[in-house]
Structures are given as C-alpha cells and as structure tokens.
ZAKOL-522580 format. One record per residue (C-alpha): y, x, z; residue in one letter. Coordinates in Angstrom, 1 decimal, m for minus. Last residue first. Layout:
REM ZAKOL-522580
ATOM	north	east	up	code
ATOM	Y	X	Z	a;
...
***
This chain:
REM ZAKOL-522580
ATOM	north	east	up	code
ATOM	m6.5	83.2	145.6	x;
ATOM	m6.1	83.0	142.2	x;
ATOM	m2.3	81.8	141.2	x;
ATOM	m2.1	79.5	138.2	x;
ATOM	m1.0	79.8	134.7	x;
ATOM	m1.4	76.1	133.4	x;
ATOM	m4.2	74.8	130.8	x;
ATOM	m6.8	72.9	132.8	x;
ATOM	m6.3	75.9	135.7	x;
ATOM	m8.5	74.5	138.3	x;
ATOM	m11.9	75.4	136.2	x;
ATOM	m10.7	79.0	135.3	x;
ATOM	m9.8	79.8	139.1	x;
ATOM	m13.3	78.6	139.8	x;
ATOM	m14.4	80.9	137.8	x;
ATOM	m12.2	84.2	138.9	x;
ATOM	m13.2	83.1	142.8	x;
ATOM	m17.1	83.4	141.8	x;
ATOM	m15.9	87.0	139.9	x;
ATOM	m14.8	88.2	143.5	x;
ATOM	m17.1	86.3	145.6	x;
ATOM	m19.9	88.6	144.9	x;
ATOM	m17.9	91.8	145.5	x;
ATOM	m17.2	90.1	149.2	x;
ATOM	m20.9	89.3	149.3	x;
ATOM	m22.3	92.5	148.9	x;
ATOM	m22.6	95.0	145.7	x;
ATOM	m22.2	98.1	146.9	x;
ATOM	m25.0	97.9	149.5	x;
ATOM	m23.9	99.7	152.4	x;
ATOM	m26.1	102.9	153.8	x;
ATOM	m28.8	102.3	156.4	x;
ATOM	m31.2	104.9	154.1	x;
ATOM	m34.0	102.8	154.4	x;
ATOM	m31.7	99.4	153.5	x;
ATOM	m29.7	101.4	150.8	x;
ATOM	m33.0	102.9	149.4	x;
ATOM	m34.0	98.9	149.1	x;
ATOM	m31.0	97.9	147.3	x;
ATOM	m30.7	101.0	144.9	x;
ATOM	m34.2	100.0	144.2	x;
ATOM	m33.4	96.2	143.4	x;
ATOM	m30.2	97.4	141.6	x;
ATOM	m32.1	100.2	139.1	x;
ATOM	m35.0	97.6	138.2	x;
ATOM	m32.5	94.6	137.9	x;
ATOM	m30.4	96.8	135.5	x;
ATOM	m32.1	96.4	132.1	x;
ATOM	m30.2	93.5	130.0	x;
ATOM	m30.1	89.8	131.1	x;
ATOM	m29.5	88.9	127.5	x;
ATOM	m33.0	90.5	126.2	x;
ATOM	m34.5	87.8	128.1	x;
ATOM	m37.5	89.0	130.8	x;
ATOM	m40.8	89.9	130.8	x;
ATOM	m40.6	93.6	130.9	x;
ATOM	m39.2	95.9	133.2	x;
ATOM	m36.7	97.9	131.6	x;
ATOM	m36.1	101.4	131.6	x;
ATOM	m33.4	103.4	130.5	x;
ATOM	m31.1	104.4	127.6	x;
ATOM	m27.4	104.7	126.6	x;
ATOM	m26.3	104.8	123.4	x;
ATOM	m22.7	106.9	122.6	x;
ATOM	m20.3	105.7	120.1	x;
ATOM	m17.5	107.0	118.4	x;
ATOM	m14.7	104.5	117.9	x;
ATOM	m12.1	105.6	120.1	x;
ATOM	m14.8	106.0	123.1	x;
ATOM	m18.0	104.0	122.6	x;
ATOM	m20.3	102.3	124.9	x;
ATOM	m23.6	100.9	123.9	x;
ATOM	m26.3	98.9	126.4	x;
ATOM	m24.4	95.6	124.9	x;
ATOM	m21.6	95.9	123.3	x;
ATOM	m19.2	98.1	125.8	x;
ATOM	m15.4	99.4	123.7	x;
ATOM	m13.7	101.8	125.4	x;
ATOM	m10.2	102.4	124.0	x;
ATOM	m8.4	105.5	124.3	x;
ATOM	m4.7	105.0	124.7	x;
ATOM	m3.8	107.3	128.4	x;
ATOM	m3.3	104.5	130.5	x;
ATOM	m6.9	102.6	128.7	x;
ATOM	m7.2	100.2	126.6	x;
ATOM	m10.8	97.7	126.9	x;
ATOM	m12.8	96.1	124.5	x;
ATOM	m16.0	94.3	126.1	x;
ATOM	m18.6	92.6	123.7	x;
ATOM	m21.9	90.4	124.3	x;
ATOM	m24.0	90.8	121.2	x;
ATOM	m24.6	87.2	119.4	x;
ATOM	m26.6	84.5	120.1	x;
ATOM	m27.6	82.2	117.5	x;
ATOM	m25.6	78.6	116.7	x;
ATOM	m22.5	78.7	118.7	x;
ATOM	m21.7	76.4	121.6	x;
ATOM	m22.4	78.9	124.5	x;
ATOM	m18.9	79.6	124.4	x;
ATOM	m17.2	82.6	126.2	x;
ATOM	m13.4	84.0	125.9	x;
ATOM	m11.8	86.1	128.2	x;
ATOM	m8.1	87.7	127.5	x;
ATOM	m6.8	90.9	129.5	x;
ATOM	m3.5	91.2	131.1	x;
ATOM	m1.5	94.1	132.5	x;
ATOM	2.3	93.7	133.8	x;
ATOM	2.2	95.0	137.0	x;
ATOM	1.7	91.5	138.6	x;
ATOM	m1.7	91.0	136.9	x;
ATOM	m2.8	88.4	134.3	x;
ATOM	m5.7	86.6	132.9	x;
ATOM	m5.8	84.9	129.9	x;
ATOM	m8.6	82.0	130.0	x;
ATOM	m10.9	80.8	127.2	x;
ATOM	m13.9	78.2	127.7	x;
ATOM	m17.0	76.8	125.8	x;
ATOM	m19.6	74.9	126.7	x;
ATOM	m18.2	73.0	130.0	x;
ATOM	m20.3	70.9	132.6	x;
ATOM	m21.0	67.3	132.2	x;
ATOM	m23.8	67.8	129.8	x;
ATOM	m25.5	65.2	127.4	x;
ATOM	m22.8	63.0	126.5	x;
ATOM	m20.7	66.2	124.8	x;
ATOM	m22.7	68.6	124.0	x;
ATOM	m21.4	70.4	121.3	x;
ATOM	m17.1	71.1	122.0	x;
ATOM	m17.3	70.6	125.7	x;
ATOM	m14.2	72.1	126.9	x;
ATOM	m12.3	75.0	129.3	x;
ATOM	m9.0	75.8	129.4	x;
ATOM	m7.7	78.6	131.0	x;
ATOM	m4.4	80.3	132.6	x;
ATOM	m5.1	83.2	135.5	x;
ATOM	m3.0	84.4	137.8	x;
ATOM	m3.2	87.6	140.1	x;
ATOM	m6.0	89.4	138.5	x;
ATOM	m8.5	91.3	140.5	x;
ATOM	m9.0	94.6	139.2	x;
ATOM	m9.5	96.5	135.5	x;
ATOM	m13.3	98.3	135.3	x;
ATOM	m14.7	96.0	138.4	x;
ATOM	m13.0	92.4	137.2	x;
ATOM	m14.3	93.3	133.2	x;
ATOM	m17.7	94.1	134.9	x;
ATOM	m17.5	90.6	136.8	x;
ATOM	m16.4	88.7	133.7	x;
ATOM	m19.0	90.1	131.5	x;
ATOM	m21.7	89.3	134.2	x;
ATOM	m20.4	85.4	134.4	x;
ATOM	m20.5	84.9	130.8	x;
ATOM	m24.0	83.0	131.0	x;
ATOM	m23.8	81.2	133.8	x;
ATOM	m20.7	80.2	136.2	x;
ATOM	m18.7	80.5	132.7	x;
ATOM	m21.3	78.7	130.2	x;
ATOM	m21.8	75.3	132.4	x;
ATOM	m20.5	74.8	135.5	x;
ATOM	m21.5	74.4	139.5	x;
ATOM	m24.9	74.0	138.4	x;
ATOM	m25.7	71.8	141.1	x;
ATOM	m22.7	69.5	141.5	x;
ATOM	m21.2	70.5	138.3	x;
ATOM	m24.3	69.3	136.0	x;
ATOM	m25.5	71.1	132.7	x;
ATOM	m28.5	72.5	134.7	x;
ATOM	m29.9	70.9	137.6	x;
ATOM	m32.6	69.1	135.6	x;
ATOM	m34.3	72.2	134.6	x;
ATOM	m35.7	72.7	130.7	x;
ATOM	m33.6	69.7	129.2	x;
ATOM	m30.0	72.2	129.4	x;
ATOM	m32.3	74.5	127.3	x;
ATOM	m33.5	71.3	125.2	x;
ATOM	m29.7	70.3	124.5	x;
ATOM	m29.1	73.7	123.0	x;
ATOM	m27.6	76.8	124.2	x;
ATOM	m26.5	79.5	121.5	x;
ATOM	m24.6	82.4	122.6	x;
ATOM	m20.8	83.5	122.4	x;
ATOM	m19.9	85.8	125.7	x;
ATOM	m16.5	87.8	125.1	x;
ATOM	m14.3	90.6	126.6	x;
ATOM	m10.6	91.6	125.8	x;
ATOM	m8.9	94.3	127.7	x;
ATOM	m5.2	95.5	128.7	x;
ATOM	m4.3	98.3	130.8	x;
ATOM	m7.3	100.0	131.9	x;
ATOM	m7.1	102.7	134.2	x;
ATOM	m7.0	106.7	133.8	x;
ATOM	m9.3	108.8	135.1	x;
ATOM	m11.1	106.2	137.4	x;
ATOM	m11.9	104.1	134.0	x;
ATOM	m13.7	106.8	132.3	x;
ATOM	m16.2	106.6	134.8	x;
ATOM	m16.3	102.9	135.3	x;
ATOM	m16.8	103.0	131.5	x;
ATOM	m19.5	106.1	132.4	x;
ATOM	m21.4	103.2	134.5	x;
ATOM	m21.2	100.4	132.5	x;
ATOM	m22.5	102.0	129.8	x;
ATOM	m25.4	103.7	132.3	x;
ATOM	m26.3	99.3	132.9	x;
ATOM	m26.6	99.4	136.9	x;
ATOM	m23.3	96.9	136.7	x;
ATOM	m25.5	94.9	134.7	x;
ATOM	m27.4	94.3	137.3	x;
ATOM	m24.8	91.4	139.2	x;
ATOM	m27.9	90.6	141.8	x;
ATOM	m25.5	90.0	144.8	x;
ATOM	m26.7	91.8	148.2	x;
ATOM	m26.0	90.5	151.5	x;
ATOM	m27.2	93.4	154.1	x;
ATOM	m28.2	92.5	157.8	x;
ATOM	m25.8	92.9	160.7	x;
ATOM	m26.0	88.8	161.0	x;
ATOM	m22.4	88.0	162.0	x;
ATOM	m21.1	89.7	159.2	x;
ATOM	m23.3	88.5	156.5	x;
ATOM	m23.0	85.1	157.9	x;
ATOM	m19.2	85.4	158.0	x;
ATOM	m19.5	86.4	154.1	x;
ATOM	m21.3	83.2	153.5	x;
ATOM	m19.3	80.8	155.7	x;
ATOM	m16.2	82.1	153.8	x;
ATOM	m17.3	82.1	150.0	x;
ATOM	m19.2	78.3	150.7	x;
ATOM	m15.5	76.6	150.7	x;
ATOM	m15.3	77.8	147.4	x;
ATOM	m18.1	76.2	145.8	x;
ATOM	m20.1	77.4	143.4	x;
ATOM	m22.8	80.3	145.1	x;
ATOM	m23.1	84.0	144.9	x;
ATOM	m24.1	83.7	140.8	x;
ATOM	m26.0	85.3	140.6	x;
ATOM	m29.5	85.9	142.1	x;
ATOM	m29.7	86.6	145.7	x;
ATOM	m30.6	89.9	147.6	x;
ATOM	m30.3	89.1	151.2	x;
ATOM	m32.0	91.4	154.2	x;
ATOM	m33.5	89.3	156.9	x;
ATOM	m32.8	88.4	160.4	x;
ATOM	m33.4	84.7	160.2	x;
ATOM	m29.2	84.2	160.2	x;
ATOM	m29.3	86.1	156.9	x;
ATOM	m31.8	84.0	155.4	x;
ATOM	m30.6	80.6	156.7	x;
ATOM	m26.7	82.1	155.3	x;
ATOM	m28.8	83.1	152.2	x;
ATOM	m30.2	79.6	151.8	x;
ATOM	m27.3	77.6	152.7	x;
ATOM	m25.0	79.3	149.9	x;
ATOM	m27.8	79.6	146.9	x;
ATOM	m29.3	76.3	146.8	x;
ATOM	m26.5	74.9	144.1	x;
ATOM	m27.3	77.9	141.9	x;
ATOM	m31.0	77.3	141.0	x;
ATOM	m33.3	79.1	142.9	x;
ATOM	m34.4	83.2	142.8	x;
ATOM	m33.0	84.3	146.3	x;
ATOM	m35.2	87.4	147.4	x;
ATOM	m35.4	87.8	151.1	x;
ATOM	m35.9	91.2	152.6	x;
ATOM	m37.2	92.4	155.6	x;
ATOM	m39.5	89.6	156.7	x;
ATOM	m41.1	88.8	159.6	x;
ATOM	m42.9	85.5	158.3	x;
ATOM	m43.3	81.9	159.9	x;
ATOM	m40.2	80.9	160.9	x;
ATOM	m38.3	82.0	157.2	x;
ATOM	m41.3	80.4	155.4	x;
ATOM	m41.1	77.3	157.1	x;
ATOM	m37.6	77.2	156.3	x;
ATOM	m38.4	78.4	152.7	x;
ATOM	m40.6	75.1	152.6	x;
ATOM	m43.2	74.8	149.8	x;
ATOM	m44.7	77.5	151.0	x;
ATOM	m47.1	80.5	149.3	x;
ATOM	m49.1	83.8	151.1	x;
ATOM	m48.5	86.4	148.6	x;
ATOM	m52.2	87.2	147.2	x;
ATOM	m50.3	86.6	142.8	x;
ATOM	m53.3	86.9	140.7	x;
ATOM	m52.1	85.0	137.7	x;
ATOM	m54.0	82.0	138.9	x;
ATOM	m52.5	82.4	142.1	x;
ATOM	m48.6	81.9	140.8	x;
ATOM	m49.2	79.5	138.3	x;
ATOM	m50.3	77.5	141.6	x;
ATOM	m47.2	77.9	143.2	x;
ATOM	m45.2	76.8	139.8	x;
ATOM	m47.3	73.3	139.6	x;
ATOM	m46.8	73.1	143.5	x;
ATOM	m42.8	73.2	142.7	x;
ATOM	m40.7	73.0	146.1	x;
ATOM	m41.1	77.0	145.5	x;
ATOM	m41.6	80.0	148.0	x;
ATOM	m43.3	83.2	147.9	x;
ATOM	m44.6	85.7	151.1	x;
ATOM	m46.0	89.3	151.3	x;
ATOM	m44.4	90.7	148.8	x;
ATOM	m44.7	94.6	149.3	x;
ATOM	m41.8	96.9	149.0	x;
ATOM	m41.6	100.3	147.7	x;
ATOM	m39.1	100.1	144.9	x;
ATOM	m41.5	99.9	142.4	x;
ATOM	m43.0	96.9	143.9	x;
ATOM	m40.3	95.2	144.3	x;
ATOM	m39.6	95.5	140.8	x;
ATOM	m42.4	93.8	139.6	x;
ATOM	m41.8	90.8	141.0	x;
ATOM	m38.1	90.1	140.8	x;
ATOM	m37.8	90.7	136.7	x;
ATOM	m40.6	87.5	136.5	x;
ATOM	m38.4	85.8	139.4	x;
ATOM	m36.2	85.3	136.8	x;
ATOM	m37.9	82.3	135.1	x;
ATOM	m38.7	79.9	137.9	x;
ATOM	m40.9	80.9	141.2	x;
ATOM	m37.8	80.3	143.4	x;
ATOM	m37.6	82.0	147.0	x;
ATOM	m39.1	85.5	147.1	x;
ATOM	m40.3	87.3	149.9	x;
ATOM	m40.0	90.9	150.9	x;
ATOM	m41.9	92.8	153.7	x;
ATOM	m40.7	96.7	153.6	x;
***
C-alpha cells in the first residue's frame, strides 16, 4: 500500500518505521517547513516531498494518509483526505472543536474509506488483559492520573502549543488525553462530568490550562475521579486504579498491570526514537490498521471512538466548576 505522511515534526519518527513493517511503502511526505523537508533527504528519506498536502492529495494515488500536524489541522485535513479517497490514520487527538466531531464522522461515512485515530496505548498488552478483566465483571469506580513536567521552553518549541485556538488546550487535549480514553474504554461514557481546570506555573506565557481535575459520573451510580497537571517538576509514571463488580482492583502504571496487588509486566516491541511517555503501541496499531484495510475489516478505533474522549475534554473545559451533562 502507498502511504504518505503529513507533518515531519517529532512523532512522525514512530510513523516512519512502522509503515514499513506493516507492509507499506511511503511514497509521498508533506510539511509547510522546508528546513524539516530537507532534514528529511539528508537522512536518506526517497519519498517524493510537498509543501502543499492539497497538492500532495491531487498529485499521488494514495492508500493511506498519515496525519502527523499540530492539532488545530487535524479536522480539515482528514475530511480533504478522506474525500481524496484515502485511508485516514491521524494522530491524537481527533480534532478540538466540537462542531468538527460531526463533519468528520460524515466524511468518514460518505467517503467508504477507513478513519483511524492513533490512541496506541490501547495496543499496550496491560491495557489489553484490563479490558479483559473488565468484560468479566465491570468497573465500578476508578481513579486515573497524568502529572509531568512541561516548561516554558517545551510550550517555546512550536508556536501553536499553549494556545486554545490551535492547540485546543493545554495538559488535558495533550498529554492526559490517552489516560482518559483508556479510563472511557475499561468503564463507559460518563453522563456528567464536574471540572475545574487552571494555570497554576505558566501563567502569562500560556493561555491554555496546566493542570485540571474533573469527577465524572454515570446514571447508575458509578464515578471515577481524573486528575492531570503538567505543572510538576519531573515526570512521573502515569497511574490508573480501577474496582471492579466483583472487588478486585486493577491497578495500570505504565506497561504494568496488577490484580489486588500482585503484579504482572507486560512486554513487547517498541520502535525506537520516540518519548518513553508515548509508550509502545504505535507499531501494533499502525499494523492492525493496515491488516484491517487488506483484510476489509473495520478499524476499531475510528472516528466515533475518536470523538469519545474529544467530547470528555471539552466537557472538562465547559464545566468551570459545575456538574454538567456531556453530550
């Protein structure tokens, strides 16, 4: 299969190599950024490059696109993708806004391609046997948390970041934004959520929010609590507790899951080149998408599972402090 990628930046290092290994060839790359084209070639790179993914899109007969930019491009790009013809697999999160949920996901209908939503750390095996464990007996109550370090350089290194109009947020739509969506797959969509959401650290140099907490609720009585803050000073190991129907608790840190306290590690490859903290799953979910294209079986993670955390965020950002219905 032809694949392109759109966005030469930082995770397109975890994109590159795992095309490959899934059988595809990259035949086309795109980037506004000569200065990132041109790293490109000297590294050896023989994918014919644009500086227009529109361009790109008319030129090229392309099976798969892969979406790589900064969040704000994400909604017209995979609708121009999908309307091309071509196979979607774009880079959380699914977009910011949510009047861009519906035209996406009626683009992905109309087109009769497949919209694919790079949450990997639903490929993590931990995630898997939760999910497991889970469909024995649900989860009744949980607890996650996201606490990193993110400095006024990192928000310096792109000048989208720390801005609502292209960024769409700061540490939810981000960095916690995998925690929440495996806390939404092992317990449900809640009903209501109540959050608040601040700027404790970096205040005057970001608009967008460093640290946030919400309490999440269902109509059946079950509830879990989220917390994330990219305000601290080192990152620490990304943590999921979660109490089952039956009273076992699973607890996720990291690649690690353990039941009632005893733990069981979890191993499997990981293509190097990337931060520890977007763990090992792009590998497994860009092959899983490819096989699924081959195989002309559905993608698990479309745009409707996509939209699902997306909605959970911007649920947190309306909520300044009162319990509010999610729609």
């Amino acid at each position: 299969m032809k694949a392109a990628i759109i966005g030469l930046g930082c995770i397109s290092v975890l994109h590159r190599p795992a095309i490959a290994l899934a059988g595809g060839e990259l035949v086309a790359v795109c980037d506004n950024d000569k200065a990132k084209l041109d790293r490109f070639a000297a590294k050896g790179g023989k994918a014919t490059m644009y500086t227009d993914y529109r361009d790109m899109l008319a030129r090229e007969q392309l099976d798969v696109v892969h979406i790589c930019t900064p969040h704000y491009l994400h909604a017209e790009m995979i609708i121009d993708a999908l309307r091309a013809g071509c196979n979607v697999l774009c880079e959380k999160p699914l977009c910011i806004r949510e009047e861009d949920i519906d035209r996406i996901l009626a683009a992905e209908a109309e087109s009769g391609r497949q919209l694919a939503v790079c949450h990997q750390n639903r490929y993590n095996q931990s995630s898997v046997e939760a999910l497991r464990l889970i469909s024995e007996s649900p989860a009744v109550s949980g607890f996650g948390y996201v606490v990193w370090n993110r400095d006024a350089a990192y928000y310096a290194s792109g000048d989208w970041r720390g801005k609502w109009d292209t960024e769409g947020g700061g540490v939810m739509i981000n960095q916690a934004l995998h925690t929440l969506d495996l806390m939404l797959l092992l317990m449900g969509d809640p009903d209501t959520v109540q959050a608040t959401c601040e700027n404790r650290r970096l205040s005057g140099v970001i608009e967008v929010e460093d640290t946030a907490s919400a309490l999440f609720r269902y109509a059946d009585g079950r509830m879990f609590n989220f917390y994330a803050s990219n305000a601290n000073a080192a990152d620490f190991p990304v943590e999921m507790v979660l109490r089952t129907a039956d009273k076992r608790t699973l607890t996720l840190t990291g690649a690690t899951l353990a039941v009632d306290g005893e733990a069981a590690s979890f191993s499997h490859g990981k293509i190097e080149g990337g931060k520890s903290e977007w763990g090992n799953g792009h590998e497994a979910l860009i092959s899983d998408f490819y096989s699924c294209i081959r195989e002309n079986r559905p993608f698990p993670i479309n745009g409707k599972e996509g939209a699902r955390v997306v909605r959970a965020i911007l649920g947190m950002y309306r909520s300044n402090s009162e319990e509010i219905p999610l729609k």
